[in-house]
MDTraj code that builds the backbone (N, CA, C; nanometers):
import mdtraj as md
import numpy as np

residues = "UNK UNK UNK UNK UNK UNK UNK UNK UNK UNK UNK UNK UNK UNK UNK UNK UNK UNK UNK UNK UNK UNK UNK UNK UNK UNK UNK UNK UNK UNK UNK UNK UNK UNK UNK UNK UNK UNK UNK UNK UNK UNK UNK UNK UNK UNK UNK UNK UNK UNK UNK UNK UNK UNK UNK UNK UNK UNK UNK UNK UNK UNK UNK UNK UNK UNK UNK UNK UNK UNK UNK UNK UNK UNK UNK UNK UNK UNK UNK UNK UNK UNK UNK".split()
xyz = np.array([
    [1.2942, -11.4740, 0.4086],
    [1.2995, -11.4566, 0.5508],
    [1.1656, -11.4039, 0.6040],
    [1.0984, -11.3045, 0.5105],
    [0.9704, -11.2615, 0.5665],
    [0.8923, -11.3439, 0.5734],
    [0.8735, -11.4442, 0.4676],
    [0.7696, -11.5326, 0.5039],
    [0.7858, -11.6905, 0.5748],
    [0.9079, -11.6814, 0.6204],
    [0.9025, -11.7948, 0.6906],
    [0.8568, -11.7280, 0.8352],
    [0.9019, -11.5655, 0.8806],
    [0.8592, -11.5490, 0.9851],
    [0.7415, -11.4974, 1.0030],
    [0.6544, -11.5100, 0.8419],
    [0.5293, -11.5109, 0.9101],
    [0.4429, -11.6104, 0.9208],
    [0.5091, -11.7116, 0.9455],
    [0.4824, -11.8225, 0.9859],
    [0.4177, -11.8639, 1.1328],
    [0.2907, -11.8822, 1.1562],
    [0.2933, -11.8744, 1.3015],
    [0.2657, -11.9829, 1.4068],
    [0.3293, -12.1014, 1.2897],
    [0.4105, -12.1751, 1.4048],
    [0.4785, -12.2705, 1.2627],
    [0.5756, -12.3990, 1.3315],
    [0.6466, -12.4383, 1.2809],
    [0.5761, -12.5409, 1.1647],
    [0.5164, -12.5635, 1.2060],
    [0.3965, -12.6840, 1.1410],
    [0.3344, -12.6462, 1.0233],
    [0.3155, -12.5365, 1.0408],
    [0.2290, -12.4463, 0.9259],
    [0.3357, -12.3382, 0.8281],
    [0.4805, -12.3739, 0.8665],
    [0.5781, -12.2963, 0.7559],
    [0.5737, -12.3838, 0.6211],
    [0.5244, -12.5010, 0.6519],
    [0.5162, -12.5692, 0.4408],
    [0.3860, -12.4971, 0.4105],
    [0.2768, -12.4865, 0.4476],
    [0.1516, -12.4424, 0.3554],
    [0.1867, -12.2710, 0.3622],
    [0.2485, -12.2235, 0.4471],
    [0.2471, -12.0714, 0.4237],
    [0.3621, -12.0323, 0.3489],
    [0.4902, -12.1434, 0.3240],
    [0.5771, -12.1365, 0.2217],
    [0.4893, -12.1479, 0.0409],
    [0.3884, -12.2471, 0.1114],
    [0.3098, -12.3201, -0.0748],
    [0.2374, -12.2034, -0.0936],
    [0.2123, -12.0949, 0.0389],
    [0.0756, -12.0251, -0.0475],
    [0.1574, -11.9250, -0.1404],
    [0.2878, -11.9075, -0.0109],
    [0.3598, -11.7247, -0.0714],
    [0.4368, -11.8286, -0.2354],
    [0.4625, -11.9037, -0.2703],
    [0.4871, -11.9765, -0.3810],
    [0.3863, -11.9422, -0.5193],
    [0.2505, -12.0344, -0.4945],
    [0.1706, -11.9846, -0.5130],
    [0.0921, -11.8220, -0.6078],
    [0.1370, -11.7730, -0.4579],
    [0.0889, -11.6371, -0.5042],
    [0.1823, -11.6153, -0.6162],
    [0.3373, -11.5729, -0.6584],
    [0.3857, -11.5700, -0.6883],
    [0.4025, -11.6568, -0.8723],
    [0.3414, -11.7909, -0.8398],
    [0.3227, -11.8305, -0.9622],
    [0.2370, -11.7741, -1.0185],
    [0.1095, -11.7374, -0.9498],
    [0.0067, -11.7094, -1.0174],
    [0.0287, -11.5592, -1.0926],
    [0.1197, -11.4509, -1.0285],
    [0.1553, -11.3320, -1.0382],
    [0.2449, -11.3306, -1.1561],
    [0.3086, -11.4622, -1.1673],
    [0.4224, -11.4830, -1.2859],
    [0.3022, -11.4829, -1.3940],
    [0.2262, -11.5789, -1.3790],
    [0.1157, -11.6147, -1.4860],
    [0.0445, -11.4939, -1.5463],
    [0.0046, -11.4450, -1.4713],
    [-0.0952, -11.3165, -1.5352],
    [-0.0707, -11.2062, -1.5971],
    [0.0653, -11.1351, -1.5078],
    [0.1701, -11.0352, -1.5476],
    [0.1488, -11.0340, -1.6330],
    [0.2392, -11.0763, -1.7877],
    [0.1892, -11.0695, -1.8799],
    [0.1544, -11.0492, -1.9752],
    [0.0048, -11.0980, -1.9719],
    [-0.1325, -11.0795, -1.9838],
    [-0.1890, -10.9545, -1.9856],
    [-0.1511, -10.9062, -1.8439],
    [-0.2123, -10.8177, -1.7990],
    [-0.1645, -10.7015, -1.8356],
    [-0.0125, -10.6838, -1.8397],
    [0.0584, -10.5626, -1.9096],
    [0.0484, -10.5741, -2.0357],
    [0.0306, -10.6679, -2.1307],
    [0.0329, -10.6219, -2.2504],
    [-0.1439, -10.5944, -2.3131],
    [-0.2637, -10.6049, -2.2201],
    [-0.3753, -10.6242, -2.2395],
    [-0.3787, -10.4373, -2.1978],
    [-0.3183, -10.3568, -2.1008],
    [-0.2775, -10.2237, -2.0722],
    [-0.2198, -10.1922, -2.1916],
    [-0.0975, -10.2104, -2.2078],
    [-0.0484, -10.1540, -2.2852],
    [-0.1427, -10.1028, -2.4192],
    [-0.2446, -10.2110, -2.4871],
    [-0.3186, -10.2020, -2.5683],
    [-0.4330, -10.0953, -2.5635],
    [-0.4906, -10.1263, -2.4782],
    [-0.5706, -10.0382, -2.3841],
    [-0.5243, -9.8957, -2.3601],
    [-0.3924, -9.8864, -2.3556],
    [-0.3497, -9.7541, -2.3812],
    [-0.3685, -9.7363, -2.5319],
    [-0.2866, -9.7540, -2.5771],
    [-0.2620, -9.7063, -2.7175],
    [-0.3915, -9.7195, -2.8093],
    [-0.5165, -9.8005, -2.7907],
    [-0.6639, -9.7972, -2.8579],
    [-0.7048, -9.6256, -2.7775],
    [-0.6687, -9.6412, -2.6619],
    [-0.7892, -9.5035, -2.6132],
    [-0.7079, -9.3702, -2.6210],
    [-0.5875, -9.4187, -2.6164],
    [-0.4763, -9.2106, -2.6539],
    [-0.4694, -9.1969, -2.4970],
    [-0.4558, -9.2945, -2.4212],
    [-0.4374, -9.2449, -2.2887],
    [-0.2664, -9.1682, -2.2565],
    [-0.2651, -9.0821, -2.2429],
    [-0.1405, -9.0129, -2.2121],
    [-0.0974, -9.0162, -2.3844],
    [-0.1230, -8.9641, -2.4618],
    [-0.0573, -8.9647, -2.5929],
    [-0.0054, -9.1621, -2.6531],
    [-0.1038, -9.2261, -2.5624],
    [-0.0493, -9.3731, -2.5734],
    [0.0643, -9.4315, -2.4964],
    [0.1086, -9.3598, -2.4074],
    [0.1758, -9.3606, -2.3266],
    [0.1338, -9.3638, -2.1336],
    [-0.0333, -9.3980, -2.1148],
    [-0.0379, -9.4424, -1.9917],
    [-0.0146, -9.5147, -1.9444],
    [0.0105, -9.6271, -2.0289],
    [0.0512, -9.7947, -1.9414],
    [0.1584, -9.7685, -1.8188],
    [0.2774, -9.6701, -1.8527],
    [0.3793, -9.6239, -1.7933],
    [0.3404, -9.5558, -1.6861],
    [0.2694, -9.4781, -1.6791],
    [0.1663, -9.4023, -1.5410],
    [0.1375, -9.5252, -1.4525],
    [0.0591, -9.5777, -1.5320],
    [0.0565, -9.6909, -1.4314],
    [0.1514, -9.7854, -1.3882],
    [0.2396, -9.7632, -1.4344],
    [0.3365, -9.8760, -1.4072],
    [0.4587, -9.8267, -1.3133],
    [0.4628, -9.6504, -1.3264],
    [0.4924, -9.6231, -1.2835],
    [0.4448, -9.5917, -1.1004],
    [0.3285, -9.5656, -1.1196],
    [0.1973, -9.6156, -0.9920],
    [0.2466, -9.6454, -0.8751],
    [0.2437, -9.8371, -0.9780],
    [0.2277, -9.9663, -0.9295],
    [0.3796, -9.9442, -0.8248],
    [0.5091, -9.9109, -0.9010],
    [0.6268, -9.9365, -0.8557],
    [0.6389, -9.8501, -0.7540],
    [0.5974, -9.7065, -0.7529],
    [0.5507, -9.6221, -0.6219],
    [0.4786, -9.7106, -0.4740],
    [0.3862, -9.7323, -0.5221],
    [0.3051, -9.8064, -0.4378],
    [0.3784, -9.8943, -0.3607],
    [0.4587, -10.0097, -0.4390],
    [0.5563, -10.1130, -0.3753],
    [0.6529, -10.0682, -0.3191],
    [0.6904, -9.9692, -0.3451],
    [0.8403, -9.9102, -0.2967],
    [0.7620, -9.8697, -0.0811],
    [0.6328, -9.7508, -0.1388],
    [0.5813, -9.7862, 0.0055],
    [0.5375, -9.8843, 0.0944],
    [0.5293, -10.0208, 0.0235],
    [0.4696, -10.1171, 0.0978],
    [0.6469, -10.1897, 0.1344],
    [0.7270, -10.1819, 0.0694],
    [0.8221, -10.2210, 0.0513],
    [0.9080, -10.1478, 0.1741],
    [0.8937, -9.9980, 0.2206],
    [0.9771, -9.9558, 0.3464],
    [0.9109, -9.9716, 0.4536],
    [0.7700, -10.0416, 0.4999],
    [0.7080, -10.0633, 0.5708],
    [0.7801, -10.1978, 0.6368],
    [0.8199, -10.2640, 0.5540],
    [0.9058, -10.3665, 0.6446],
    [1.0022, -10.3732, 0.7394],
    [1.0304, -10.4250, 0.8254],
    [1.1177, -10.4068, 0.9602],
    [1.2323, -10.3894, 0.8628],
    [1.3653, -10.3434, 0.9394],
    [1.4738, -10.3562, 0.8915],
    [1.5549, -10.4912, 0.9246],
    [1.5038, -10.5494, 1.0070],
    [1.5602, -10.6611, 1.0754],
    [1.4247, -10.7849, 1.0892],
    [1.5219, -10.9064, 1.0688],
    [1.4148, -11.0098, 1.1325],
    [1.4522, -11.1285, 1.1709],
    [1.4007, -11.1176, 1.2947],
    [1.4653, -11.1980, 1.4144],
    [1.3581, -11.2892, 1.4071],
    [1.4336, -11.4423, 1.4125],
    [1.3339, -11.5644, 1.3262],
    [1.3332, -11.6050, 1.4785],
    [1.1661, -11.6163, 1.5375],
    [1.1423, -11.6980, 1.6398],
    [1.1313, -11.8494, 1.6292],
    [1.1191, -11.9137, 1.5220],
    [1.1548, -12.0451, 1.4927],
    [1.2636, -12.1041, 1.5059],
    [1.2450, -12.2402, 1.5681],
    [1.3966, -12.3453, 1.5932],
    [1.3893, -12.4577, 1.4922],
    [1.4461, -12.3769, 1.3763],
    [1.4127, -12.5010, 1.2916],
    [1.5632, -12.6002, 1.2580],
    [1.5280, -12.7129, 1.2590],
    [1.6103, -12.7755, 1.2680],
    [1.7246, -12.7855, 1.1549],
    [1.8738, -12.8019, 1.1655],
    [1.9680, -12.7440, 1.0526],
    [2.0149, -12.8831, 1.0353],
])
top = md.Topology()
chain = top.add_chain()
for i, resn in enumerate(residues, 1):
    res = top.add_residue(resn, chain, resSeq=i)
    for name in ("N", "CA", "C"):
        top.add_atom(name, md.element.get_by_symbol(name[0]), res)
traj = md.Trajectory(xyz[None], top)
């Protein structure tokens, strides 16, 4: 729902559907990668007793949770898209 209404006009809801897609694949892709390239990275350097990956991960999920109540509670779709 969020990203069809951030859509800002009707014409342009397929490429701003392909990008938020997209992003998302690419986020599937790297993930990971990327956590288990941390995880390592912890446990080579003794970060937190080998246990920082979790700091950070714990962070990350902080972080989202605030970007995450920043959203309206409601969303009222100005688009007439056809059913």
């Amino acid at each position: 729902m969020y990203v069809t209404e951030a859509a800002p006009s009707q014409s342009s809801l397929g490429a701003t559907n392909g990008l938020a897609q997209t992003t998302a694949s690419v986020a599937r892709a790297v993930g990971p990668a990327l956590s288990t390239s941390l995880y390592s990275f912890s446990v080579q350097h003794d970060l937190l007793g080998g246990y920082g990956v979790y700091a950070v991960f714990g962070l990350l999920a902080t972080l989202s949770m605030f970007v995450a109540i920043q959203l309206p509670r409601h969303v009222q779709s100005n688009l007439k898209l056809k059913s």
